[in-house]
C-alpha positions as CSV (number, residue, x, y, z in Angstrom):
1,X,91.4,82.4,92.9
2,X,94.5,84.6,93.1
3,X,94.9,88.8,94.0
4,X,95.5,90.4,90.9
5,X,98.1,92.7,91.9
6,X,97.4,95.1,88.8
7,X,93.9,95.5,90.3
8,X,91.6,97.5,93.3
9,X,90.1,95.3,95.6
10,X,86.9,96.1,97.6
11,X,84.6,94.5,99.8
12,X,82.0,92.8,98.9
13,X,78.5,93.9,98.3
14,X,76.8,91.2,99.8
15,X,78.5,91.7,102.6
16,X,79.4,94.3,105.6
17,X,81.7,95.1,107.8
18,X,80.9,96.9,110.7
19,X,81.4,97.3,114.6
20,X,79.8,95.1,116.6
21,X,79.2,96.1,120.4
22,X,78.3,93.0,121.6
23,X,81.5,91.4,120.6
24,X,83.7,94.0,121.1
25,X,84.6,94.1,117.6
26,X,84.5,94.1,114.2
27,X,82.8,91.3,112.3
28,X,81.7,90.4,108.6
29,X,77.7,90.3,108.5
30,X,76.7,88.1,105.5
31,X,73.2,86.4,105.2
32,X,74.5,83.4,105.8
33,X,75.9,84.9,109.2
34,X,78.6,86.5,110.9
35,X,82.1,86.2,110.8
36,X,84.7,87.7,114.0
37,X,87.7,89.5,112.9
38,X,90.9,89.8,114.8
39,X,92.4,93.5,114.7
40,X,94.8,93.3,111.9
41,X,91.6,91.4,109.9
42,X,89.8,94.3,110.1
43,X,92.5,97.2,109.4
44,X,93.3,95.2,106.3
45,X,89.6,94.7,104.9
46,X,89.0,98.7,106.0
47,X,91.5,99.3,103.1
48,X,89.5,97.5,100.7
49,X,87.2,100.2,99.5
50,X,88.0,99.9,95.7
51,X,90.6,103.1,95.1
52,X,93.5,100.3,96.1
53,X,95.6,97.5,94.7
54,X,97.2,95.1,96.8
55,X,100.7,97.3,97.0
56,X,98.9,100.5,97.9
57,X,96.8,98.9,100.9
58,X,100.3,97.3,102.2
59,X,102.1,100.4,101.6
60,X,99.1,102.3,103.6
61,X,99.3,99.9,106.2
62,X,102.7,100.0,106.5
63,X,102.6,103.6,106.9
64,X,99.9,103.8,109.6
65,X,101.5,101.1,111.9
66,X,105.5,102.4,111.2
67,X,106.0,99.1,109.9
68,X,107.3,97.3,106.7
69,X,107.5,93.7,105.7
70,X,103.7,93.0,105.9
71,X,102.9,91.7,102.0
72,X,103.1,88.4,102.3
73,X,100.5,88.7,105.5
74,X,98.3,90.5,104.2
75,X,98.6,88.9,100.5
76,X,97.8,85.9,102.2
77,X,95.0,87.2,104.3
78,X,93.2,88.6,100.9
79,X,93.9,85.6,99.1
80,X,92.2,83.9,101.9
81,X,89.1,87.1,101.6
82,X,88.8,86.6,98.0
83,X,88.5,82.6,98.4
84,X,85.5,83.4,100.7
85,X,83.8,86.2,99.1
86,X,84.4,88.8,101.3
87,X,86.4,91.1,98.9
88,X,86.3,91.4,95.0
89,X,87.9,92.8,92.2
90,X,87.2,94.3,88.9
């Protein structure tokens, strides 16, 4: 499975993201279990909410950290997402 580019992405259904407190932070709850996120995991995946293609969640990104240069990271993190189910597109 491959991002395609000319698509949204969002998170899965079955799964959810959310803050948890006894980690100190964010993880994937699936029924299966749980999944720990780094920081930058997270940022990305919060992106995913369906309104974005892979260039406009880079390009937010990029913006909110004062950064550029982060699309093959975070192509390859979403690759990595879509692999395991965590994010979906249309």
């Amino acid at each position: 499975m491959t991002i395609n580019t000319e698509l949204t992405i969002s998170f899965s259904p079955t799964h959810r993201l959310q803050w948890e407190e006894a980690q100190q932070k964010d993880v994937i709850l699936y029924p299966e279990g749980m999944v720990e996120l780094n920081q930058s995991s997270a940022e990305i995946l919060k992106h995913c909410d369906g309104s974005r293609t892979l260039a406009q969640i880079v390009t937010a990104l990029e913006e909110k950290f004062s950064t550029s240069g982060l699309t093959n990271d975070i192509s390859s993190f979403l690759e990595d997402a879509l692999k395991n189910g965590w994010i979906q597109q249309p």
